[in-house]
VOGU-3710 file (C-alpha; in Angstrom, 3 decimals, decimal comma):
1> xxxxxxxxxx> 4,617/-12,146/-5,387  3,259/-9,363/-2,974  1,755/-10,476/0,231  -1,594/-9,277/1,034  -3,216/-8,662/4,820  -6,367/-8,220/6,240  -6,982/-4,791/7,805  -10,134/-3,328/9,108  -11,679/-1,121/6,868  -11,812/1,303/9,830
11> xxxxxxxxxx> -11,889/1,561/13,987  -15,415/0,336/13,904  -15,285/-2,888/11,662  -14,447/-6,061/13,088  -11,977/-8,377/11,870  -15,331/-10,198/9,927  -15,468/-7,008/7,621  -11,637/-6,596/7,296  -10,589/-6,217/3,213  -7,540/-7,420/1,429
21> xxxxxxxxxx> -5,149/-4,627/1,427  -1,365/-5,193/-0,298  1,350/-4,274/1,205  2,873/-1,319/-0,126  6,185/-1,514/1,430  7,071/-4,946/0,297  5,858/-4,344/-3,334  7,651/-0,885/-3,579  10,906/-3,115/-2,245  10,350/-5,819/-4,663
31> xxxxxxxxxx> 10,446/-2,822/-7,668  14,037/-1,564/-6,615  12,596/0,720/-3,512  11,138/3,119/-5,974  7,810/2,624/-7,939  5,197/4,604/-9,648  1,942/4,300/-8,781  1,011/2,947/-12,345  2,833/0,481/-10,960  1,853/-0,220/-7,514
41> xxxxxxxxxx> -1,923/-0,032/-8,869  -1,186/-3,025/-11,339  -0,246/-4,892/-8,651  -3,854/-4,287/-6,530  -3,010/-0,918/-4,838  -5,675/1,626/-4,397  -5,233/5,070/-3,806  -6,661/4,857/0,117  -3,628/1,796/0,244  -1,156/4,371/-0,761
51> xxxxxxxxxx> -2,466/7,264/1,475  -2,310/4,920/4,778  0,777/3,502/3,841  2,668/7,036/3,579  0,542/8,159/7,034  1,759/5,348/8,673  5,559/5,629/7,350  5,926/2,229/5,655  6,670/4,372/2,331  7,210/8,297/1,403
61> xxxxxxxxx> 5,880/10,159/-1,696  9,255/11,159/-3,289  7,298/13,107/-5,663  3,917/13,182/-6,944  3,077/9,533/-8,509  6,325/8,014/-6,948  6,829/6,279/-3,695  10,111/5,198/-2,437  10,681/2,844/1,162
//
């Protein structure tokens, strides 16, 4: 089971507006350390998830689609 945290949405929304946002890292480490996004989406990514995950180094694009920890 993938844990999900609250984040702000962005620098001006307070913690009332935060939205449920999974946590890439874990579920990419749960799938082996390598995942597709086919598969991170079934388990409640979206494609802004993914983007701020690899911009804050949790994961790394290995290749289009595929994200590795």
């Amino acid at each position: 089971m993938s844990t999900i945290r609250l984040v702000p949405e962005n620098d001006t929304t307070s913690f009332h507006d935060a939205v449920l946002m999974p946590d890439i890292a874990e579920i990419v480490d749960s799938l082996g350390g390598l995942a597709q996004k086919q598969q991170l989406v079934a388990r409640g990514a979206r494609d802004l998830d993914l983007t701020r995950a690899v911009r804050a180094d949790e994961v790394s694009r290995a290749r289009q689609g595929w994200y590795t920890t």
